[in-house]
C-alpha positions, 0 to 999 in steps of 0.5 A, a space after each residue: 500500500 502506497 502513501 500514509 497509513 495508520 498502525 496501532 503502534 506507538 509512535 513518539 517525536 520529540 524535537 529540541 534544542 542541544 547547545 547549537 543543534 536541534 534533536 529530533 527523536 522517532 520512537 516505537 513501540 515496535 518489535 526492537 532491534 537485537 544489539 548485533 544489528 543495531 551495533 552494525 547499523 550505527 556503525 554503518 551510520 557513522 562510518 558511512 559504509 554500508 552493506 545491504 545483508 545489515 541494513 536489508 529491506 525494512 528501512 534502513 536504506 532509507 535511514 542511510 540515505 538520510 544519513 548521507 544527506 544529513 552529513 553532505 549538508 551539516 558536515 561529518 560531525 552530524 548524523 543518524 543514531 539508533 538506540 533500541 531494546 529487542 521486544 521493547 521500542 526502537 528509536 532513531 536521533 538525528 542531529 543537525 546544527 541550527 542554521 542561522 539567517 543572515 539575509 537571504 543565506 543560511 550560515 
């Protein structure tokens, strides 16, 4: 099925302020992610080498597509993490930097 749906999951966003970087947090409810592959997959995240048998069919190549736009335009220093406990939630954090306005540029 194409487009929105609704699941009878729990879903959290939280947004914020750190310091000079905004936080935005997605968390579920869902099935989790075991530590092996979500080691793999942060590691994949900061590393920015990935491979298909850890990131498979179930999003993470959308994550790492995200991931790469975050660090092409915010730089290196920001990213994709994951955290999540098998059987509880899974939630995943991005972390960009503020961009500040001065006339028509962003700096």
């Amino acid at each position: 099925m194409n487009g929105c749906y609704i699941s009878w999951f729990y879903h959290k966003f939280t947004i914020y302020k750190k310091n000079k970087d905004v936080i935005i947090e997605v968390c579920d409810d869902g099935k989790g992610i075991s530590k092996v592959k979500l080691d793999a997959l942060n590691f994949q995240f900061e590393s920015q080498i990935y491979d298909k048998d850890v990131s498979g069919d179930d999003g993470a190549i959308g994550l790492a597509n995200i991931n790469k736009r975050i660090k092409l335009f915010y730089g290196s220093d920001y990213s994709i993490k994951m955290d999540s406990e098998l059987g509880k939630y899974t939630k995943v954090i991005m972390r960009i930097a503020i961009l500040e306005s001065v006339g028509d540029i962003n700096v």
